[in-house]
N, C-alpha and C positions, 0 to 999 in steps of 0.2 A: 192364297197365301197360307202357308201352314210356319207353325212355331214349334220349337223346341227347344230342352233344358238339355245340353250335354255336361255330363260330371269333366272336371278337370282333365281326369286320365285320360279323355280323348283324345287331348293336343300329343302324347306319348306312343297314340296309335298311326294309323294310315289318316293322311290328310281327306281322303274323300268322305269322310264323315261330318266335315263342316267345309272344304272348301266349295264356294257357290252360296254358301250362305250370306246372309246378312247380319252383322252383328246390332244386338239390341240393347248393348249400353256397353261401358267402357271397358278394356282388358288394363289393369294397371299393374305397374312395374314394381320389385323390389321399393322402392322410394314412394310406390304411391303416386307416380306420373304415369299418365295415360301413353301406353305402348300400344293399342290400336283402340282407335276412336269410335262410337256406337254412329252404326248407319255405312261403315264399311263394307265393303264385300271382299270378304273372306276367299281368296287364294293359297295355293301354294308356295308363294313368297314369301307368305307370313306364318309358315310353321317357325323358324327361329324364335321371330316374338313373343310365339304363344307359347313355345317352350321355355323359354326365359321367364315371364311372365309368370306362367304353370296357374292360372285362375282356378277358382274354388269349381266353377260353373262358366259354360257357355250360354248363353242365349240367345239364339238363332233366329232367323225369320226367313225361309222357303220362301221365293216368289214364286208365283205360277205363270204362267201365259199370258203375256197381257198385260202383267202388274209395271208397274211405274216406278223406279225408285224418286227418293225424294227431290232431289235437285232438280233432275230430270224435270219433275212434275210442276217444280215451282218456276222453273223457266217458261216452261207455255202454260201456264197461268197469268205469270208479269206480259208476255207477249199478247194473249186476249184482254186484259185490264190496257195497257199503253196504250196512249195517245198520241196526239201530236203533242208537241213541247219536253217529251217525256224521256229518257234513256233508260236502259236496262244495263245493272251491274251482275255480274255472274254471280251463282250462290255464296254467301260466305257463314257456313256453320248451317247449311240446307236452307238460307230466307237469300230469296233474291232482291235484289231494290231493284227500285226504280226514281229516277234522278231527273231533274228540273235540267232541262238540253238550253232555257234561256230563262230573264229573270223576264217576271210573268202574276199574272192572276190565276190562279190554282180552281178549277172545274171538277166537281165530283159528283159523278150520279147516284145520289148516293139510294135510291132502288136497287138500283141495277148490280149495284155494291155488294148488298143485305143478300140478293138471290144469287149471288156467286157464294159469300159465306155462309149461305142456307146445304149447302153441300157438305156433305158428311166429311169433316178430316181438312178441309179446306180452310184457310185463312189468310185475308188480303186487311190489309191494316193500314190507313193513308190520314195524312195531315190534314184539317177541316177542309173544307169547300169555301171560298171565295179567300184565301191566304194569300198575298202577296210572297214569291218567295224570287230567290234570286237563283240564276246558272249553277246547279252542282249540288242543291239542296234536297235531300233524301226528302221522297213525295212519297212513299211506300214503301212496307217492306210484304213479301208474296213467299207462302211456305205451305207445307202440308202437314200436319200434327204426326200424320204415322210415318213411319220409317218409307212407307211404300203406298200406293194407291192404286185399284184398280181401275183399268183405261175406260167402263163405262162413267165411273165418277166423275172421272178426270174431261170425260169430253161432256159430260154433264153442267161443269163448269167455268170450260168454253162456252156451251150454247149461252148459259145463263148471261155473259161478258158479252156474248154477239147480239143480244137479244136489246140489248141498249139503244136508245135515239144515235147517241154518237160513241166515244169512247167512255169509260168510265172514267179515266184518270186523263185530265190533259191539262196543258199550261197555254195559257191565252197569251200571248208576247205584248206588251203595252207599247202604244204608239206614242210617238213622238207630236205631240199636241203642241198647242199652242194657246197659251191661258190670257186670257185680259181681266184686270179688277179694278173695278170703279167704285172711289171713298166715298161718302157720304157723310163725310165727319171731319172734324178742325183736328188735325193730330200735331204732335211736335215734333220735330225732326227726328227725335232719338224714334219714336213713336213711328215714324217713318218710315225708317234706316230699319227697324226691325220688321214690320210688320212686312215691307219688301225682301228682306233676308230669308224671311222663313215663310215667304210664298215662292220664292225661288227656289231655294232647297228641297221645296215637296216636287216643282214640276222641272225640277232637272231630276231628280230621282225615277222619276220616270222615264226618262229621257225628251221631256219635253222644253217649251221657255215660254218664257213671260212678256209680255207687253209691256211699256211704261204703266204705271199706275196712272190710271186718271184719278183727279180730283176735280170733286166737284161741289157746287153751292147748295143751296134751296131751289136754284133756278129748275122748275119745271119741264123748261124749253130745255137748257142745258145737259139736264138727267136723261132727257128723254134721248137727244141728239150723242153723247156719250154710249149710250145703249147701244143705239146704231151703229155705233163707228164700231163700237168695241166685237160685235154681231155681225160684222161685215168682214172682219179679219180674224178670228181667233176663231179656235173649234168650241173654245170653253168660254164661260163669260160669269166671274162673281160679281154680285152685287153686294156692296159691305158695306156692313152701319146703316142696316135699316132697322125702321122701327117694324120691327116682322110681323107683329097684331095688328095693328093697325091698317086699315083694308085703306085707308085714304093717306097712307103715306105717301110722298110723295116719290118715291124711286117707283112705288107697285104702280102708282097711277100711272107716271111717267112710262110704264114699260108695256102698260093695257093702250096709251094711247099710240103707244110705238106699232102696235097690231103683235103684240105677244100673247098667246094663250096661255092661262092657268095649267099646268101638269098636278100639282100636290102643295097645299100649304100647309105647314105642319109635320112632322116624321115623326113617327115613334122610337126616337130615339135621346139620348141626354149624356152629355150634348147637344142640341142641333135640333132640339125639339119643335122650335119657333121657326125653325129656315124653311123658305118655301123654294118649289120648283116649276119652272115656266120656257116655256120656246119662244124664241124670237129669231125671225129668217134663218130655221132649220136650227138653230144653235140652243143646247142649251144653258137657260141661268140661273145660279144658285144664288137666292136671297139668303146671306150671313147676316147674322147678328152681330151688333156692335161687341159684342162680349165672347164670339166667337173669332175675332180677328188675332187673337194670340193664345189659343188655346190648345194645350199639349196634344189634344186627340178631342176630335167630334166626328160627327155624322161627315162634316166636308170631307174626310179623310178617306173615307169608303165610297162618297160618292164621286169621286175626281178619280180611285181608284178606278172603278168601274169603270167610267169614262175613257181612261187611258187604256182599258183592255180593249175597247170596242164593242162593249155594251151600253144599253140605252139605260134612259132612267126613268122608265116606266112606271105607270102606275104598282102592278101589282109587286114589283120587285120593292119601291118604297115601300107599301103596306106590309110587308115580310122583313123590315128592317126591326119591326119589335123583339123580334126573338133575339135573346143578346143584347139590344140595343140600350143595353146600360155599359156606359163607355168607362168604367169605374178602372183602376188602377189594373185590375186584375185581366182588364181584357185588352193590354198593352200590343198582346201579341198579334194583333188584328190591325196592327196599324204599321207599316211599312219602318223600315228601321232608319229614315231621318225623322223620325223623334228624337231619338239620340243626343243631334244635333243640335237639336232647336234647344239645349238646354237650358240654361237658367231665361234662355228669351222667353220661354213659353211658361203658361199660369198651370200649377195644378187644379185638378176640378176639386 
């Protein structure tokens, strides 16, 4: 790439002295409105403008062989980053996007990410990793800082996108699940009416449904039998209004005699600090706390996310819910937009 400063007088000469160039910031009009835009290339169509125009200065940029202009560059950059779930929208102002193809749990590698922006001139910019977003929602925007790029960079930061487990940027599409919640608490009907309204609202948002609410006693036998029904037909299964410390409550007992194993008691997170997680016949169950069953945003909200995309809930993924995992007002955006809805039903924290 070579550069150069031509004085005004050129546009009064023979075009071939800029046209093929690229221009390298605006040409503006009597009024101060942009008559040819920077990152152009410079034709003989556009001697009129430039004579109208008559600019103090040109400033040009000579490609050479090989060179890349910028659009160009940021369209197979969005093509090596895209995923599955993903679209690509054509450059607008040299940044291309890239678009949510369905509504989804948002994947980002984000290694893989850092050594594609570790390239000189490069830059791919995308919404956090594990984001709920919906069909149509900008997941990225993919541009090159210079006007031009040379094609060894440029496949420099392909390899670095190839070089990934899977894609860098993809959208997980949530499954249509099927949730069941067993009370463990005397509630009143309004009490009810609600805590059912805004457990439907989160798994219709997903596209999933809800089971009747069991309710249930102190009975041991009851808790336990409850479990099972709820483990035999549903993908998800909460457990609400337990005493969550207590290692001899009787839901947890009830659910160790059912032949459920321990997964995580405890989350680092608050929210949800107290909730534990455990498998019964392949399913799993989230122990809620009684103070979690009307709460505007907790830990259940991320982990029923997850759930719906077709991820597990694993150990080490709970243990990595600390980062962030203070669920304060400010981290609203991390939680699916029937919050909204749920409004004066749900408690602030």
């Amino acid at each position: 790439m070579r550069l150069e400063v031509l004085p005004g007088s050129a546009v009064d000469g023979p075009s071939g002295r800029w046209a093929g160039a690229v221009l390298c910031r605006d040409v503006r009009d009597a009024a101060g409105r942009p008559a040819l835009s920077k990152g152009a290339l410079l034709g003989p169509g556009d001697e009129q403008a430039l004579r109208e125009a008559h600019p103090e200065e040109l400033h040009l940029l000579w490609l050479d062989e090989g060179d890349v202009r910028e659009d160009a560059a940021a369209v197979r950059i969005a093509a090596a980053v895209a995923g599955p779930g993903t679209a690509a929208r054509l450059p607008v102002e040299s940044q291309a996007r890239l678009v949510a193809a369905w509504r989804g749990l948002v994947e980002v590698d984000v290694r893989a990410l850092a050594a594609v922006n570790a390239v000189d001139g490069v830059t791919v910019f995308t919404v956090p990793d594990g984001l709920h977003v919906d069909a149509g929602r900008t997941l990225a925007g993919v541009k090159i800082t210079p006007l031009a790029i040379d094609e060894w960079s440029l496949e420099q930061a392909e390899r670095a996108a190839g070089a990934a487990a899977g894609a860098i940027l993809s959208v997980r599409p949530f499954l249509p699940l099927r949730v069941a919640a067993i009370v463990r608490q005397r509630l009143s009907d309004d009490a009810r009416e609600r805590f059912e309204r805004s457990l439907g609202m989160r798994s219709t948002w997903f596209g999933g449904t809800t089971e009747p609410v069991r309710y249930v006693d102190e009975s041991p036998g009851q808790v336990r039998q409850a479990l099972l029904d709820a483990a035999g037909t549903a993908d998800i299964v909460l457990a609400v209004g337990v005493a969550s410390v207590d290692p001899l409550d009787v839901t947890w007992q009830s659910l160790l005699a059912a032949g459920a194993t321990s997964v995580r008691r405890g989350l680092p997170m608050h929210p949800g600090s107290s909730y534990w997680i455990a498998e019964l016949l392949g399913r799993p169950v989230i122990g809620v706390a009684s103070c979690g069953m009307f709460s505007r945003r907790s830990a259940l909200d991320l982990l029923i996310a997850r759930l719906h995309a077709g991820l597990e809930l694993d150990p080490a993924y709970l243990a990595s819910l600390g980062h962030g995992g203070l669920l304060g007002k400010e981290a609203a955006w991390r939680i699916p937009p029937y919050e909204a809805a749920l409004g004066d039903d749900a408690d602030e924290d």
